[in-house]
Residue, then its C-alpha position, 0 to 999 in steps of 0.5 A: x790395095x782394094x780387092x777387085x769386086x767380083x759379085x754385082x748386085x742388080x743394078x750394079x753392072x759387071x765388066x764389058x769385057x765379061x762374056x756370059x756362061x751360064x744362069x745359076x742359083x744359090x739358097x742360103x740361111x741365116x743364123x737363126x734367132x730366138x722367136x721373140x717380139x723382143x728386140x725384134x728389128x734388131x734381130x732381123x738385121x742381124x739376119x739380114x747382114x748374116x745372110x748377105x755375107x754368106x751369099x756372098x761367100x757363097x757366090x765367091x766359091x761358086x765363081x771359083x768352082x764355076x770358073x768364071x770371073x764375077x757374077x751378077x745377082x740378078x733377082x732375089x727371094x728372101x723370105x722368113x722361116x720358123x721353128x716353132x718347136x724351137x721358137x726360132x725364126x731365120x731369113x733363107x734367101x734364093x738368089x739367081x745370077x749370071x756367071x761371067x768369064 
């Protein structure tokens, strides 16, 4: 049996039946990685899934929290951080959506 989606993404369009509550916004990091030029695309990647699925855990929580029944990412910022004193480099992404009930 598939799971029901409950997190739209941008173009993705939530139920017609879903009636609009509220706009919110989550932030989240991804795992960070050595700030090295080795491997780097391969890195990034990592990042990138990293910071999705925790998003989207993320906006499961927030859903259930809120009370609604799916969200709709509407814009996102993902943006590059880094530690230098670590040499560490993360994604830390800002995610705005709409809460459906």
């Amino acid at each position: 049996m598939i799971a029901p989606q409950n997190v739209y993404w941008h173009r993705e369009l939530p139920p017609v039946e879903a009636d609009l509550v509220a706009e919110h916004t989550v932030e989240a990091d991804s795992v960070r990685v050595p700030g090295t030029i080795a491997h780097r695309d391969e890195l990034w990647a990592g990042c990138r899934r990293d910071l999705f699925e925790k998003v989207d855990a993320r906006l499961g929580q927030e859903i259930v929290r809120l009370g609604g029944t799916c969200a709709h990412v509407l814009d996102e910022r993902v943006e590059e951080k880094r530690d230098p004193v670590n040499n560490e480099a993360w994604l830390h992404g800002r995610f705005t959506y709409m809460l459906y009930r």
